[in-house]
N, C-alpha and C positions, 0 to 999 in steps of 0.2 A: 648758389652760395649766398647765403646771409650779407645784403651789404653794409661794408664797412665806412665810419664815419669818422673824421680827424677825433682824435679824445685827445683832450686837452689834461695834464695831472693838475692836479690841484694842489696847492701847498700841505695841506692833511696829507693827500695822497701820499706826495715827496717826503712828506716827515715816516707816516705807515713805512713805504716801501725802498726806504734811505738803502738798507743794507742789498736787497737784493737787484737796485740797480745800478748800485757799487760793482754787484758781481757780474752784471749783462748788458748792463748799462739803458739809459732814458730812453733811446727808440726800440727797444725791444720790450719795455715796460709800455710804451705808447700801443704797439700792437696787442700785446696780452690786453690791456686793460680795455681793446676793440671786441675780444674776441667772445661770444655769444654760444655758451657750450648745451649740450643733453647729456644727462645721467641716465643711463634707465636700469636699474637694479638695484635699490638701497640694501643690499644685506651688505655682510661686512668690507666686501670688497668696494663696495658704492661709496660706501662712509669713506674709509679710507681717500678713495679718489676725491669725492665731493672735501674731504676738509683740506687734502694737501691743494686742490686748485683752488678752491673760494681766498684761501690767506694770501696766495699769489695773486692775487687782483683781476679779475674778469671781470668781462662787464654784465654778464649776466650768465646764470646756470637754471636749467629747467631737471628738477630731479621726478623721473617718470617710473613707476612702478604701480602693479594690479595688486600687489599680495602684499598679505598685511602681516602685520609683525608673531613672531611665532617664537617657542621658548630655545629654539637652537638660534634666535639673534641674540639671546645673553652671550655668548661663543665669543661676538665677533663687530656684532653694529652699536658702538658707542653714540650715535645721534639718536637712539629711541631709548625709552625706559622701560622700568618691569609695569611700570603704570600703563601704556601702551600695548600691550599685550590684546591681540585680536582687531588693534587700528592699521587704517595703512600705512605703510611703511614710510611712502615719500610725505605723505602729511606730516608723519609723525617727525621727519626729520630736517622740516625747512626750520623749524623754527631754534635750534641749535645750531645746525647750517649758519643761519644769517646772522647769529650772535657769532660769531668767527671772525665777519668782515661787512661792518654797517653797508663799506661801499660798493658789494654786489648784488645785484637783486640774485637772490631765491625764490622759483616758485614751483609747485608740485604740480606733477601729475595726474590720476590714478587711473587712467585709461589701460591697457591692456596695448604693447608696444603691438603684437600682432594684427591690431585690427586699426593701425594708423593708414592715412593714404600716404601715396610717395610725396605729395605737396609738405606733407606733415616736418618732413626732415628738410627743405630749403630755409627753412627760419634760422637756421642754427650754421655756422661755419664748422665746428667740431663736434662731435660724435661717437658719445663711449657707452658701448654697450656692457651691461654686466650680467650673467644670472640670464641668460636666452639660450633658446636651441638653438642647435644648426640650422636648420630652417631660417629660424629669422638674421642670424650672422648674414648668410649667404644675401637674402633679401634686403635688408638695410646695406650693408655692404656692396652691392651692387648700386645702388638708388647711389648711395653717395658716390665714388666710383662717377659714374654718370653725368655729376653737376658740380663736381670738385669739389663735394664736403670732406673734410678730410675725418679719416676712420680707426676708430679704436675698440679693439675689444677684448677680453680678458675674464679669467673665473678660478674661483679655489673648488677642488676637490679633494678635502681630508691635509694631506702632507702637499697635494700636486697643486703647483697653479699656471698661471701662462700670458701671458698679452700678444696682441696681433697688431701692427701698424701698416693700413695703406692710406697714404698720402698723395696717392696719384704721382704727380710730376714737382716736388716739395724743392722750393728754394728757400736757402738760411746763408746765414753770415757765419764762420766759424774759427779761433784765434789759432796761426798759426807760430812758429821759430823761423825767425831768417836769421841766418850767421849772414853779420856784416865783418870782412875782412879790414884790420885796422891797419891805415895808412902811416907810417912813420913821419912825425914831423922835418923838415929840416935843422940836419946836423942831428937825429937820433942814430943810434946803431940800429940797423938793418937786420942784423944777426937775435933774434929772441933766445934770452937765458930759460931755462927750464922753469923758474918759477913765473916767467913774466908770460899774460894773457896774448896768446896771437893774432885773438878777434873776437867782436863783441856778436851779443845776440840781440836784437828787437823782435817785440810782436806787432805782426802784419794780422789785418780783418781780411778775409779769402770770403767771396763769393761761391757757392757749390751749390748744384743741383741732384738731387737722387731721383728715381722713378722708382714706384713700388708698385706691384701685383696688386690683382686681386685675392680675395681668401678664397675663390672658386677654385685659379691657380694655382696658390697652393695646395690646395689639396687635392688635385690632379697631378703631383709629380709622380713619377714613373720610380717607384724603388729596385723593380728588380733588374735593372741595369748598373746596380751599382756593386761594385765588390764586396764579400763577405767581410774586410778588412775598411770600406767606406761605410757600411752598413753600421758597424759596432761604432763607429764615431758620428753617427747619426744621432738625432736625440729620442729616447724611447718614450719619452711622456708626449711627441708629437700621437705614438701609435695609441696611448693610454687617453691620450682625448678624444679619439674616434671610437675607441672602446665604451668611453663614458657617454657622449653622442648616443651613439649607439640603446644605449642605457637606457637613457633618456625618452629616446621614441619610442622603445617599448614599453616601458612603464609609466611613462610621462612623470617621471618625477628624478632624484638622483637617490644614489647609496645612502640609507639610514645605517645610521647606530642602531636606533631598534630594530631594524631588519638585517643584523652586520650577515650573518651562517647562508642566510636564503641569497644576500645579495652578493658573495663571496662567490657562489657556485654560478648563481646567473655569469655576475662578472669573466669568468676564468671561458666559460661556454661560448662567451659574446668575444673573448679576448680569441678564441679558436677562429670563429668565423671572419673578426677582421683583419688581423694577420695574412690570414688565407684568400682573400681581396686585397690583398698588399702584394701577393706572393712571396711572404716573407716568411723564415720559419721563427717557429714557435717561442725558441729560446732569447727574441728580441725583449718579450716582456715576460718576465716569470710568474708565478703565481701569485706572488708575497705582495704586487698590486694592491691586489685587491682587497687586501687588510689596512690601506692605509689612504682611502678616496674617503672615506666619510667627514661630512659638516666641513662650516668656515671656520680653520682656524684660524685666532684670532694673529700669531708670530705671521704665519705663511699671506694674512689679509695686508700686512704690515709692510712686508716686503715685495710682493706684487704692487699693492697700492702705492707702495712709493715711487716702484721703476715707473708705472703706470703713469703718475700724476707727472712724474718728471719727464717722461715723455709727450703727453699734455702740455706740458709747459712750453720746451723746446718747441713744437708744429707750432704753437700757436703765436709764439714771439719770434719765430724766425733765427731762434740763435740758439746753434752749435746743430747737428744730426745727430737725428732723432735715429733709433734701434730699426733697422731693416731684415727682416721683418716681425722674426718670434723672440720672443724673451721666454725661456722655460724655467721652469724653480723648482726642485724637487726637492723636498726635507727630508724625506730617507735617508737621500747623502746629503743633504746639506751644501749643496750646487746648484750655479744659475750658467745661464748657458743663453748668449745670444747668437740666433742663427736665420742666413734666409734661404727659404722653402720657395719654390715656386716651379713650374712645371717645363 
């Protein structure tokens, strides 16, 4: 893990980040401002994360991405322009990035995340993958896992998106309610009138611990032990990710708009096969999927990117727990769903 050094605020800083350490207060603003993060996917989902964490004060962000900017980022990635068109992505976006928050360093990538050594990810304390295969989830996710980096990762598909949180063994500080019962002075009545207060409340800071899986874990749970009646309260965009996975390694690419007809029928084929390695039936995801997985949009980058970055924040300040472990979002129905998966 990336070592952490006393950060001092500076009065700038205190002025910058008055209000939100009104809301978490100065030692948890000391830790964020320690914490030394990786991007790696500037499409729309990237942007989102890289601006909601740079305004909250890090001490540094490395935004990593191979592919360069293409006319489905008009969608969704606000840190490139249409002048950018055929550059790389993370180039194209430090330098809006860093007009955000003079006081984190930005700097890019353009290596290709799969051809990092496992050395490559100990420089960084946190960890957010965007826009990867399964493949490299499981690999990065592992390495971290390993050397306590803590891990994030998350992606849009059309209406669907999703984030993953393992933390390893994550301690935070987080505000509780204590009812303190109120002591009558001498010589008050004993007996309380119905409008009069019986006991006061204060907030107590609670120490907590969570342990979180790995994504391997998760995705080795066992479904068909579970009842047709636990099944349908299950979340069906977990089964629509492994579909899209899925997707992915066969084509090496995701669902186009210009390909909607061809990739409807592959989709609904591939949805047969992994269901059936689920041993789950068919009716968990229906066909209508598949109509609604293409591109980032840019509502759906909006609303992942925020839970995302907000749970970004949380790990890395140590205050309040953080989502254990999926956060799902499906704009069909217009539903989020926090749930943990593990095996």
């Amino acid at each position: 893990m990336a070592q952490q050094e006393n950060s001092l605020i500076t009065e700038d800083e205190a002025a910058l980040y008055d209000r939100q350490i009104r809301l978490w207060g100065l030692d948890a603003q000391k830790r964020l401002r320690q914490s030394e993060m990786l991007i790696v996917g500037m499409g729309g989902l990237g942007a989102e994360v890289c601006k909601n964490v740079v305004l909250a004060g890090v001490k540094s962000m490395v935004l990593l991405d191979h592919r360069n900017v293409t006319e489905l980022d008009d969608c969704s990635q606000f840190l490139v322009s249409r002048d950018d068109l055929g550059k790389n992505r993370a180039l194209s976006s430090v330098d809006k990035a860093q007009e955000l928050n003079p006081n984190v360093k930005v700097s890019a990538d353009t290596e290709d995340i799969s051809t990092k050594p496992d050395d490559f990810f100990k420089q960084f304390d946190t960890v957010c993958l965007t826009c990867c295969t399964k493949e490299t989830l499981l690999r990065v996710n592992q390495i971290c896992h390993e050397h306590n980096i803590r891990f994030f990762a998350g992606d849009i598909f059309g209406y669907y998106g999703y984030m993953f949180a393992d933390l390893n063994e994550h301690h935070y500080v987080e505000e509780k309610t204590k009812v303190i019962k109120s002591v009558p002075a001498p010589g008050e009545d004993t007996q309380p009138t119905k409008k009069q207060k019986t006991h006061l409340k204060e907030t107590v800071y609670v120490q907590s611990t969570t342990t979180y899986c790995r994504l391997k874990e998760a995705f080795e749970k066992d479904w068909t032990v579970l009842s047709e009646k636990e099944l349908k309260r299950s979340p069906s965009l977990y089964f629509i990710l492994h579909i899209l996975w899925k997707f992915q390694q066969a084509f090496g690419r995701n669902p186009q708009p210009s390909s909607l007809e061809n990739d409807r029928t592959e989709l609904v084929r591939i949805r047969d096969e992994v269901l059936d390695d689920f041993g789950v039936k068919l009716d968990v995801v229906g066909d209508d999927f598949a109509c609604h997985c293409t591109a980032e949009l840019s509502p759906v980058c909006a609303i992942i990117g925020g839970v995302l970055g907000q749970e970004l924040i949380k790990a890395a300040s140590g205050r309040d727990a953080p989502h254990n472990n999926f956060f799902f979002f499906d704009g069909v129905e217009g539903s989020g769903l926090v749930d943990c998966i593990k095996q």
